[in-house]
C-alpha positions as CSV (number, residue, x, y, z in Angstrom):
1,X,0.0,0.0,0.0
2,X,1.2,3.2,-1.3
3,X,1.7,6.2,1.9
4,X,-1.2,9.2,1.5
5,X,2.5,11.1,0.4
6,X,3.3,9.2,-2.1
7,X,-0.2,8.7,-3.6
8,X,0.1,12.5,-3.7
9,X,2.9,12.6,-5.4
10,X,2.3,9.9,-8.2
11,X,-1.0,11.7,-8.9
12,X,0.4,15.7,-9.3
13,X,3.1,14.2,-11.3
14,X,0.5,12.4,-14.0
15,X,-1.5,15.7,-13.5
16,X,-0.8,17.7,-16.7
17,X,-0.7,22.3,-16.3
18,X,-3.4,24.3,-15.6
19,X,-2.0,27.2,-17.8
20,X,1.6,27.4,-19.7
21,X,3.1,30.5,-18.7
22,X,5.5,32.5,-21.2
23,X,8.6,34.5,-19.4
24,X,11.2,36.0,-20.3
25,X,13.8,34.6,-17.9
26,X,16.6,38.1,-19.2
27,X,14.3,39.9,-17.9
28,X,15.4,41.0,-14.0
29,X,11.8,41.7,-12.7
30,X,10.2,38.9,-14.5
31,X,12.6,36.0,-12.4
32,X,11.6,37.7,-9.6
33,X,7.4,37.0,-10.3
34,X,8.6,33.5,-11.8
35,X,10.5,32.5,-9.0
36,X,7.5,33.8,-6.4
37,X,5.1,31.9,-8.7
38,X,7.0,28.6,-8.5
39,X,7.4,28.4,-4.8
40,X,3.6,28.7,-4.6
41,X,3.1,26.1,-7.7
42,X,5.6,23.6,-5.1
43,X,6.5,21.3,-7.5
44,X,2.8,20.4,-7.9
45,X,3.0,21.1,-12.2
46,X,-0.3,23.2,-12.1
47,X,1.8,25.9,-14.2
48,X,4.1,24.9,-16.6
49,X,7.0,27.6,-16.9
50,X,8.0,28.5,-20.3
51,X,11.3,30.4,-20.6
52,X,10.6,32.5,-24.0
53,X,14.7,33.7,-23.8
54,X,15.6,29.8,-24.2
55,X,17.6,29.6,-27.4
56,X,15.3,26.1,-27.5
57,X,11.7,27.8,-27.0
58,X,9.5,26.8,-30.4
59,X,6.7,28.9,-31.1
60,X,4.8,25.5,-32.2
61,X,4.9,23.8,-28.5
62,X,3.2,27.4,-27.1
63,X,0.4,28.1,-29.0
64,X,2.4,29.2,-32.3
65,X,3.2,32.7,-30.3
66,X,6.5,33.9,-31.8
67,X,9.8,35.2,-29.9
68,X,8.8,38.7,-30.6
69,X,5.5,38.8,-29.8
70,X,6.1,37.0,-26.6
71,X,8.6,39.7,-25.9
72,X,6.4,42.3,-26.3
73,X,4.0,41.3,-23.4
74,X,3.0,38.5,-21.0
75,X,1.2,35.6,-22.4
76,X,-0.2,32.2,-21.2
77,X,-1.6,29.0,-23.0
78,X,-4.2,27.1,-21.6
79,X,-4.7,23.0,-22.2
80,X,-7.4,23.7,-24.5
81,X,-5.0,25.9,-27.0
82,X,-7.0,29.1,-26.1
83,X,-4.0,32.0,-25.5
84,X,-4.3,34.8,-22.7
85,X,-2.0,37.7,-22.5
86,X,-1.9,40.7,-20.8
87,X,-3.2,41.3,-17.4
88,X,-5.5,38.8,-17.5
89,X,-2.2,36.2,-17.4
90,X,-1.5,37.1,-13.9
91,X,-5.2,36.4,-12.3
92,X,-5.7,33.1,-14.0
93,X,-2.0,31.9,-12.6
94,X,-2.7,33.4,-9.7
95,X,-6.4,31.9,-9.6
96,X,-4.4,28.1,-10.1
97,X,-1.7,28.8,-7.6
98,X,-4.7,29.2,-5.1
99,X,-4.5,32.8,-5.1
100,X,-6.8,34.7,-6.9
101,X,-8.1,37.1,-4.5
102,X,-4.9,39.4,-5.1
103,X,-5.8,39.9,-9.1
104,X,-10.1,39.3,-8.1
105,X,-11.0,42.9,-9.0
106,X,-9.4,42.7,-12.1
107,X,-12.1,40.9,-13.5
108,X,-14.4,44.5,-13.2
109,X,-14.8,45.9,-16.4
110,X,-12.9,49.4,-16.0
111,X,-10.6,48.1,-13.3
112,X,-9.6,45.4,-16.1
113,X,-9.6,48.2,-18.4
114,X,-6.9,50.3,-16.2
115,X,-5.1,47.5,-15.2
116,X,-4.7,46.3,-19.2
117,X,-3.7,50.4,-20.2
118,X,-0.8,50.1,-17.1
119,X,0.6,47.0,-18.1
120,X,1.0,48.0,-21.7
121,X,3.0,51.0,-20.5
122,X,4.9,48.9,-18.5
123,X,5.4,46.2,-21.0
124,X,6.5,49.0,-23.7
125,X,9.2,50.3,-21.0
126,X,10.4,46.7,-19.8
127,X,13.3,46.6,-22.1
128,X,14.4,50.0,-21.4
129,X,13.7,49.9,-17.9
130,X,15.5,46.6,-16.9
131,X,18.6,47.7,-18.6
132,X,17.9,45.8,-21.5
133,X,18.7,46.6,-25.7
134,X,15.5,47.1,-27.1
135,X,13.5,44.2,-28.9
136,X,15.0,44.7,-32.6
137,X,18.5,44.1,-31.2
138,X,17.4,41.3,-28.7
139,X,15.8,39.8,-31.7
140,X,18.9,40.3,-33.8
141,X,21.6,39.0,-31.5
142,X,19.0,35.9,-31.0
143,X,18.8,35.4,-34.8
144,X,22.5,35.6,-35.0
145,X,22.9,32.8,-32.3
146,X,20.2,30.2,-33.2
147,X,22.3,31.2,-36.6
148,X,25.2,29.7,-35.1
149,X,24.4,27.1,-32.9
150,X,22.4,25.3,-35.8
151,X,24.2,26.2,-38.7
152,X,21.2,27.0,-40.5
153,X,22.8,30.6,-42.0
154,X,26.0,29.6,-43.1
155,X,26.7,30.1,-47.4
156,X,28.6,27.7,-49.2
């Protein structure tokens, strides 16, 4: 007979995500929400962490969103395909991780509304404001990598 611990185990770790969360993991501020955010998940798989910086991230695993629209805001996948972005990213994680009360009023009209118009400011200063190049040279310098690494560019 299997320990209530174990049985707990074995059945989170068959347990697919709840929502696929795209990150940048460059991006200072964002390790600091995705680190918070997988203390609370424990280990228990109910948000799958997607590292959009990875020179292995594939747009076709995470609901064909590419690098650079990834990088220009927050965006989550749900099992069923159906793609969130914006603020309304943060109260459906939150809402899994058993904490939904902090993003609750969010889901009011205008306070959704102002919530959306602040994180698009923020998410058009991110770059800029971590210290980072901005996207065309991130994208570039990425290009130039992958480039590298698979060999695709080279002319013979």
């Amino acid at each position: 007979m299997l320990s209530s611990k174990t049985q707990f185990q074995e059945s989170t770790a068959t347990q697919p995500w709840r929502i696929k969360l795209l990150y940048d993991g460059e991006c200072p501020l964002c390790l600091r929400e995705v680190n918070f955010l997988q203390k609370r998940d424990a280990g228990r798989g109910l948000v799958a962490f997607v590292d959009i910086a990875d020179d292995l991230y594939k747009s076709e695993d995470n609901g064909n969103i590419d690098f650079k629209t990834a990088m220009g805001r927050i965006h989550a996948v749900l099992p069923d395909g159906t793609i969130v972005k914006n603020v309304e990213v943060f109260r459906r994680v939150y809402e899994v991780l058993g904490m939904g009360w902090i993003y609750a009023i969010t889901k009011l009209p205008v306070i959704g509304f102002i919530a959306d118009t602040l994180y698009s400011i923020w998410a058009s200063w991110r770059l800029k404001l971590t210290g980072r190049p901005d996207l065309a040279t991130i994208e570039r310098n990425r290009t130039q990598r992958l480039c590298n690494l698979e060999g695709r560019c080279k002319v013979e």
